[in-house]
C-alpha positions as CSV (number, residue, x, y, z in Angstrom):
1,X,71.8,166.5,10.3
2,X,71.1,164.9,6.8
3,X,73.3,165.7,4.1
4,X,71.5,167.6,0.5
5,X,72.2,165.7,-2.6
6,X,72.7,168.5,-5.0
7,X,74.1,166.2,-8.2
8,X,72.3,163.1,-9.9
9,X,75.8,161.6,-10.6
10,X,77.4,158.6,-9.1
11,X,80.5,158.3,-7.3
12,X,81.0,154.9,-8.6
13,X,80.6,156.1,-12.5
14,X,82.8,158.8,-11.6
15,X,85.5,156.2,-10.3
16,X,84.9,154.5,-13.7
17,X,85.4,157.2,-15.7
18,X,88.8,158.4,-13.9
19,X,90.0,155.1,-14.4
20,X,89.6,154.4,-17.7
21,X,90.8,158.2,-18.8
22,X,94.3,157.0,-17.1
23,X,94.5,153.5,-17.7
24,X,96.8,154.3,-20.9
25,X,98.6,156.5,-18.3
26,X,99.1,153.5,-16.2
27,X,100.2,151.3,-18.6
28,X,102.6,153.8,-20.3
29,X,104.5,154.2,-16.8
30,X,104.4,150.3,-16.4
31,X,106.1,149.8,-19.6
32,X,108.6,152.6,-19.1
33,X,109.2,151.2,-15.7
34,X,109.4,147.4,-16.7
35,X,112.0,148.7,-19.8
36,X,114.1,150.3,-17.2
37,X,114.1,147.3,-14.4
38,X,115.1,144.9,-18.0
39,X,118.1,147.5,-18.3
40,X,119.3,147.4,-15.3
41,X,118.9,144.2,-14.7
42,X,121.4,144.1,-18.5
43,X,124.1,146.2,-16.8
44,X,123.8,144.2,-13.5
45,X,125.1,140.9,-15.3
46,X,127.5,142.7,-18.1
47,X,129.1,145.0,-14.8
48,X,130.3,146.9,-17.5
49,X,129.8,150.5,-19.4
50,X,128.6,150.9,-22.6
51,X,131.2,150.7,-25.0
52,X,134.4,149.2,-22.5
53,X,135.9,146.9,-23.0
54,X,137.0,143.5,-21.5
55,X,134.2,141.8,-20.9
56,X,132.5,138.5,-22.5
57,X,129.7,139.7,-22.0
58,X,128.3,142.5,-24.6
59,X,125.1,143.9,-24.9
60,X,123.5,142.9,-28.4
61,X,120.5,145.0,-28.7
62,X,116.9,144.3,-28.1
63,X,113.9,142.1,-29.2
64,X,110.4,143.6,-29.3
65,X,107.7,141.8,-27.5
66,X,104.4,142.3,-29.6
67,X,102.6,142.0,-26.2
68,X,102.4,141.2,-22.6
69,X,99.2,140.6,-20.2
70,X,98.9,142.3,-17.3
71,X,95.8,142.8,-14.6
72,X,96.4,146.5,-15.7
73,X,95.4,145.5,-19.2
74,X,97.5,144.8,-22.5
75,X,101.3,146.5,-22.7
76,X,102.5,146.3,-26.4
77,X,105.9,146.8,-28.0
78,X,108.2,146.2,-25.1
79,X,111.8,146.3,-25.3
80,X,113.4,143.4,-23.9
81,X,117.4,143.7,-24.3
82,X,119.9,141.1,-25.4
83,X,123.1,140.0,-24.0
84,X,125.7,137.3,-26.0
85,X,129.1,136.1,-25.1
86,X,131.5,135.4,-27.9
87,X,129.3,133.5,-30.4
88,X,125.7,132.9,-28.2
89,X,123.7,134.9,-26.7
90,X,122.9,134.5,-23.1
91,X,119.5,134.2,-22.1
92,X,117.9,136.8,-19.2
93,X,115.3,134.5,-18.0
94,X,115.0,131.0,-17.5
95,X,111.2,131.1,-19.3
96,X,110.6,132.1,-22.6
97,X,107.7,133.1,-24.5
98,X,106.0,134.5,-21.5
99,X,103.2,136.3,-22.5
100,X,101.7,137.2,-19.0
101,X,102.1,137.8,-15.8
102,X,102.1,135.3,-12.6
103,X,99.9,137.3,-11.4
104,X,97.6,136.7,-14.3
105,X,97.9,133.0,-14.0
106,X,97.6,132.5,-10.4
107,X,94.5,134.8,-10.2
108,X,93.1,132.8,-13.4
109,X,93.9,129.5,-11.5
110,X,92.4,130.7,-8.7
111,X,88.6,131.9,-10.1
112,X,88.9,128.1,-12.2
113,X,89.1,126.3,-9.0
114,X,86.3,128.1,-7.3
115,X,84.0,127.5,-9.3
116,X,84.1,129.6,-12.7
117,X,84.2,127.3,-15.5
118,X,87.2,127.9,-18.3
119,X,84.8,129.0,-20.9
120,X,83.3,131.6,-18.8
121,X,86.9,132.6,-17.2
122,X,87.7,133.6,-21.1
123,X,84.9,135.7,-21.3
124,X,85.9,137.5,-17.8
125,X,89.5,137.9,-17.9
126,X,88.2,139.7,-21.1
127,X,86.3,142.3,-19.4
128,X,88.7,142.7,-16.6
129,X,92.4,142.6,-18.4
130,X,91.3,143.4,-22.2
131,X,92.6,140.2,-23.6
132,X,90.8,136.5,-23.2
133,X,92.2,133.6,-23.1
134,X,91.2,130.0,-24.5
135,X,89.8,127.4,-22.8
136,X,92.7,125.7,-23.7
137,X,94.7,127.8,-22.0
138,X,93.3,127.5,-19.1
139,X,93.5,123.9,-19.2
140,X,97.6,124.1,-19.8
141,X,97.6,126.1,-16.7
142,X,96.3,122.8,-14.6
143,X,99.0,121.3,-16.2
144,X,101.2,123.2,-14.9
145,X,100.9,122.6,-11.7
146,X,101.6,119.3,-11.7
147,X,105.6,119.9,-11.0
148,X,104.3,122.3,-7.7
149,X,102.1,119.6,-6.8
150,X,104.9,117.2,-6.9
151,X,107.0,119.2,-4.9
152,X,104.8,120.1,-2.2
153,X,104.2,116.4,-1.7
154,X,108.1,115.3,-2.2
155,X,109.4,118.1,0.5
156,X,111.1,117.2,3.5
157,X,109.5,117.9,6.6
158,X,111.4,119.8,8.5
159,X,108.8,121.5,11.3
160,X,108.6,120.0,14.3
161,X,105.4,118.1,13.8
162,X,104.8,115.4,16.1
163,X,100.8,115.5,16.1
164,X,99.2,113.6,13.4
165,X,95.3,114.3,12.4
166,X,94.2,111.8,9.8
167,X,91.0,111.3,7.9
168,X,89.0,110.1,4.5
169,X,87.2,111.4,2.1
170,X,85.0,109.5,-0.2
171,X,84.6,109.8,-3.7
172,X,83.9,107.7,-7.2
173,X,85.6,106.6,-9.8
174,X,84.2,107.0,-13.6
175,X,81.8,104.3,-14.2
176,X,83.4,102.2,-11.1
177,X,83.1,101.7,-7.3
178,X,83.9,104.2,-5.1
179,X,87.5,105.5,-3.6
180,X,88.6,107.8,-1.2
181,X,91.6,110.3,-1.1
182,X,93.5,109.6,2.5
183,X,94.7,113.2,4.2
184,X,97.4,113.7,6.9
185,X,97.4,116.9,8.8
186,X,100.1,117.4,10.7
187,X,100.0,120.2,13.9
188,X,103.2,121.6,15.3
189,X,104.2,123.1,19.2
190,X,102.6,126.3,18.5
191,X,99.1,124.8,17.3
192,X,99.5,125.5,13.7
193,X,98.3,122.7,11.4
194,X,100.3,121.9,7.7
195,X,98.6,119.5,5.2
196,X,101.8,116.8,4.5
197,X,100.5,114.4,2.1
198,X,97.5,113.0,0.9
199,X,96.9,109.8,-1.3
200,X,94.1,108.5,-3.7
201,X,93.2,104.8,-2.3
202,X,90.4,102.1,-3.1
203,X,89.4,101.7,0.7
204,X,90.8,102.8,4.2
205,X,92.3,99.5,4.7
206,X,95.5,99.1,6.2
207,X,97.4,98.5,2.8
208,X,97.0,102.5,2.1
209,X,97.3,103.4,5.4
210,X,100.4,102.6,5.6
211,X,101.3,103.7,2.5
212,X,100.5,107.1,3.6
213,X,102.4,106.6,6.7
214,X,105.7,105.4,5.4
215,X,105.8,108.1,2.8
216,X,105.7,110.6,5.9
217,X,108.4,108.5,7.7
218,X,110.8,108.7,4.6
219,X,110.4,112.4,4.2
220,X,111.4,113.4,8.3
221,X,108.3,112.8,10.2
222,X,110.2,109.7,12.4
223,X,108.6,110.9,15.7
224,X,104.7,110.5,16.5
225,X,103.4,111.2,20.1
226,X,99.6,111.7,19.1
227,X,97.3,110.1,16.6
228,X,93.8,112.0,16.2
229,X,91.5,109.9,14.0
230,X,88.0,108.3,13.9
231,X,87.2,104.8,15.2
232,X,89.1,103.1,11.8
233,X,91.2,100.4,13.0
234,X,93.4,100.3,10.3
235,X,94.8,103.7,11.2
236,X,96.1,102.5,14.0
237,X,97.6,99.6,13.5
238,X,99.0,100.7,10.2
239,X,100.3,104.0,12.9
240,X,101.9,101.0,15.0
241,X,103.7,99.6,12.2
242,X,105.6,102.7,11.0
243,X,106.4,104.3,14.2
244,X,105.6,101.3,17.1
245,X,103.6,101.6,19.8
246,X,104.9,104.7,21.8
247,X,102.6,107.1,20.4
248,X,98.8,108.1,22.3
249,X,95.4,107.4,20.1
250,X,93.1,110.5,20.7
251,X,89.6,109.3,19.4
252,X,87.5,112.1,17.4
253,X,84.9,113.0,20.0
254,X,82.2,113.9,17.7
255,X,82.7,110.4,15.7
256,X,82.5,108.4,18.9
257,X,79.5,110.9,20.2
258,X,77.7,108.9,16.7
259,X,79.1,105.8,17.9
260,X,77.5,106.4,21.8
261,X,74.4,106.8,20.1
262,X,74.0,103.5,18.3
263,X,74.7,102.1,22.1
264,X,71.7,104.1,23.9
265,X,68.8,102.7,24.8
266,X,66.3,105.9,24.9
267,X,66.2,107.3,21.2
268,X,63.5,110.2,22.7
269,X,65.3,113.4,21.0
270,X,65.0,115.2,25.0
271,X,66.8,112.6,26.3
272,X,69.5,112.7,23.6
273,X,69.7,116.4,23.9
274,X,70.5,115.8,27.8
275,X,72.7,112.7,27.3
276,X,75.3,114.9,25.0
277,X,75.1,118.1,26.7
278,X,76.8,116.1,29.4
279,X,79.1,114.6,26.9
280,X,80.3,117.6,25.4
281,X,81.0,119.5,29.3
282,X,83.4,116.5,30.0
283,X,85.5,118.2,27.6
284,X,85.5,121.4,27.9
285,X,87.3,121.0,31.1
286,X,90.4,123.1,30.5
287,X,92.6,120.9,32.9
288,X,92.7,116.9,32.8
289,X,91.4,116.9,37.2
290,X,88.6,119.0,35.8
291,X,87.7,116.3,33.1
292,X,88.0,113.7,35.0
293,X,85.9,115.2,37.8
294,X,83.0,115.7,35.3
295,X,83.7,112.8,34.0
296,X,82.5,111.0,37.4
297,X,79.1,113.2,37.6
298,X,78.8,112.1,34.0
299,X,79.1,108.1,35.5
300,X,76.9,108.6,38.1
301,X,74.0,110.2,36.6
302,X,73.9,107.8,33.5
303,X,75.1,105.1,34.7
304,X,71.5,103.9,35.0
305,X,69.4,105.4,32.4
306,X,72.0,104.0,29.8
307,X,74.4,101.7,30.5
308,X,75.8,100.1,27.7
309,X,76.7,103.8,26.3
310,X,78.3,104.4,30.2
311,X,80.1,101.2,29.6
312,X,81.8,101.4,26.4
313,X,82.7,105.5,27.3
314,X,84.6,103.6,30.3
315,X,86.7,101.6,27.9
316,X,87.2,104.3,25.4
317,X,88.4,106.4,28.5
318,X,92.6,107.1,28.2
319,X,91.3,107.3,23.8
320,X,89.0,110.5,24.6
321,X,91.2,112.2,27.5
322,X,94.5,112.1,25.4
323,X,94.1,115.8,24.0
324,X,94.1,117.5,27.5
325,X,98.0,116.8,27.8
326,X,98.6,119.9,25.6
327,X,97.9,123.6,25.8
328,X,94.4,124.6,26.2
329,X,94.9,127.8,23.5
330,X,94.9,125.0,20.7
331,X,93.3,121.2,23.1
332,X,90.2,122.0,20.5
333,X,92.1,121.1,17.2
334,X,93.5,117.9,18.6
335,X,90.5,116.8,20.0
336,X,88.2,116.3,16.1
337,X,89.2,115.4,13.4
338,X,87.1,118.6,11.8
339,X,91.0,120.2,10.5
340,X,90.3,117.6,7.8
341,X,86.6,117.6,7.9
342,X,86.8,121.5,7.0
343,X,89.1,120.8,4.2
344,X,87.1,117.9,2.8
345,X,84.0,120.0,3.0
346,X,85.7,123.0,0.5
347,X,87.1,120.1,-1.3
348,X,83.7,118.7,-2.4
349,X,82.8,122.1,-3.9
350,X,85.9,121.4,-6.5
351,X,84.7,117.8,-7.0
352,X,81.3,118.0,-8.1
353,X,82.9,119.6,-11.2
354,X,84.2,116.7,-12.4
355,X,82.1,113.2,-13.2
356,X,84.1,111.2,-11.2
357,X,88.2,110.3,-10.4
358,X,89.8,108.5,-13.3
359,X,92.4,107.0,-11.4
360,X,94.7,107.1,-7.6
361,X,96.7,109.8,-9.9
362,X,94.0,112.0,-10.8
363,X,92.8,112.4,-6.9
364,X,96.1,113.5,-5.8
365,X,96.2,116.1,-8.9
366,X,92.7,117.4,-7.7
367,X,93.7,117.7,-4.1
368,X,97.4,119.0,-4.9
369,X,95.4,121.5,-7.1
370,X,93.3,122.8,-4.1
371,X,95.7,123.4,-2.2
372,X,97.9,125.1,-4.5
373,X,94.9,127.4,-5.5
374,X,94.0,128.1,-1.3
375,X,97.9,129.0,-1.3
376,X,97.6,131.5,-3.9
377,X,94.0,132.9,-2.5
378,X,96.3,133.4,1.1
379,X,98.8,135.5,-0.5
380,X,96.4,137.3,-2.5
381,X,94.2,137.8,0.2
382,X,97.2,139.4,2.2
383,X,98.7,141.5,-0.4
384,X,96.2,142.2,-3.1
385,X,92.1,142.0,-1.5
386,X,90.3,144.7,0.7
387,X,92.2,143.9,4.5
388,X,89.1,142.8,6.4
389,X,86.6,141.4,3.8
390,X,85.2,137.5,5.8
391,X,86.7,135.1,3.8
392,X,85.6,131.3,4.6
393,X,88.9,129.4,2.3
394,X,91.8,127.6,3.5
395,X,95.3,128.2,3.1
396,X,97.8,125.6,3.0
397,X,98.8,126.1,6.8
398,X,95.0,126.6,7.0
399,X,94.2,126.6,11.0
400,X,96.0,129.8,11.9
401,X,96.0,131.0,15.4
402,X,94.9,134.5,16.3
């Protein structure tokens, strides 16, 4: 049975008019609250009451913040207090002149890297805090972020990574040829991939390669048993000469399916559709007997109609078969290189806003800012956004399984 509408008002104007009749409510008992945390957080480091002695520590008042920006809105007048020893005063924090939250600037960070432009974020964070900010501010905040970027690609790595999924990205240069940023994805025993490093390179030649590798080798990563790449041969050999030869090459199957193709003789789109539908069953086996049992039928039926594509499958063999050796929950993220496709593809949306790389140092800023951004979109996503709402952004240990 249908419901009667009696009223012509909204719920959602009535929601708007709640809030803003309480929003000086809310920001009254943040300020009260935020005084009292600064207090105690006074007494906590002083250990003494008011007015005993024996202490160096005494309290020395308080300095009045004209104003501090919250997603709540604009809190003004708050009380921070003062602590000094016998002729300083000790400081509380370890930043000064904060003027908003982190909050504020991760979720700022966050709508600049996905596409809002800094102009247009002053104008929003505006509407939605009561205070805007300067394009200039926005560009500091990029700034920033240049220690975290640092430190994410100087960690140690400690995780017991011995799968390494590496792939290119293509890009160019202001007013010069073309370069390509160079990303390692590493994937641990439980399936889960972490981006490690990534560099900013003129080429995939072997030069950068190895760059890429040794800087993995020097921060803990001294034991590799599988390589997942694309046909490149300088990843391999510049694999060989960092960790030696005991490691298994797993080929990307959907690069070497584009390869097969340039090796077929029928180009009629039926026969192509046949030809790969094969392909791809090989590999779905869940168990390496059942692979290699399609694998025959596959040679057998073929083997006729196109040999030259049969032929060069037979010596790619041991390359396309390597990912069945670990568990089938997680075989299909070993098996492509799409964990780094995926990420490239995001990627591209944050390139196009800028008219080209300056320089090596300017791709890894880009990328390191990515990521950063996709970390604080994760946590936001768990702790601040509607639980449930389809989300299509990476985190930094983006492939999660579940």
């Amino acid at each position: 049975m249908g419901s009667l509408v009696m009223s012509k008002l909204k719920l959602s104007e009535l929601l708007d008019q709640v809030y803003f009749s309480l929003q000086e409510k809310f920001i009254a008992l943040f300020k009260e609250s935020l005084q009292e945390s600064l207090e105690q957080l006074r007494d906590q480091i002083i250990r003494t009451p008011r007015y005993q002695r024996g202490n160096v520590l005494k309290r020395w008042g308080y300095t009045v913040r004209k104003w501090l920006t919250t997603p709540i809105g604009v809190i003004e007048g708050v009380r921070i207090p003062r602590i000094r020893d016998y002729c300083h005063e000790v400081r509380l924090f370890m930043d000064s002149y904060v003027k908003r939250s982190a909050l504020m600037n991760a979720l700022m960070l966050e709508m600049f890297v996905w596409g809002i432009s800094s102009r247009r974020l002053s104008i929003l964070s505006k509407k939605l805090f009561s205070v805007g900010v300067t394009a200039q501010t926005v560009s500091r905040l990029q700034r920033l972020v240049k220690a975290s970027v640092s430190r994410l690609r100087e960690c140690r790595i400690e995780s017991d990574i011995q799968i390494l999924i590496v792939d290119g990205v293509y890009g160019r240069y202001r007013g010069r040829k073309r370069g390509v940023c160079l990303l390692a994805i590493g994937v641990d025993s439980n399936g889960k991939a972490h981006i490690l490093d990534w560099i900013g390179a003129s080429s995939e030649g072997l030069k950068w390669y190895r760059q890429l590798f040794r800087r993995l080798w020097e921060r803990g990563l001294h034991v590799l048993k599988l390589l997942v790449s694309d046909g490149e041969p300088s990843i391999v050999s510049a694999a060989r000469a960092v960790w030696g030869a005991g490691f298994a090459h797993q080929l990307c199957l959907w690069h070497f399916s584009q390869e097969l193709g340039r090796h077929m003789v029928q180009r009629h789109w039926q026969h192509l559709r046949r030809f790969f539908r094969d392909y791809w069953a090989i590999f779905d086996a869940l168990e390496l007997p059942e692979a290699q049992q399609r694998w025959q039928l596959f040679m057998q039926r073929w083997q006729a109609q196109e040999p030259h594509a049969v032929a060069h499958m037979q010596r790619k063999r041991q390359k396309l078969l390597a990912f069945l050796g670990y568990p089938q929950s997680w075989q299909h993220r070993i098996r492509t290189v799409n964990l780094a496709e995926g990420f490239f593809a995001r990627l591209q949306q944050l390139l196009k806003r800028y008219p080209g790389w300056v320089d090596e140092e300017h791709i890894r800023f880009i990328v390191g800012l990515f990521i950063l951004s996709s970390k604080v979109f994760h946590h936001n996503q768990m702790n601040l956004y509607q639980p449930g709402i389809p989300v299509n952004i990476l985190s930094a240990n983006f492939n999660r399984i579940g």
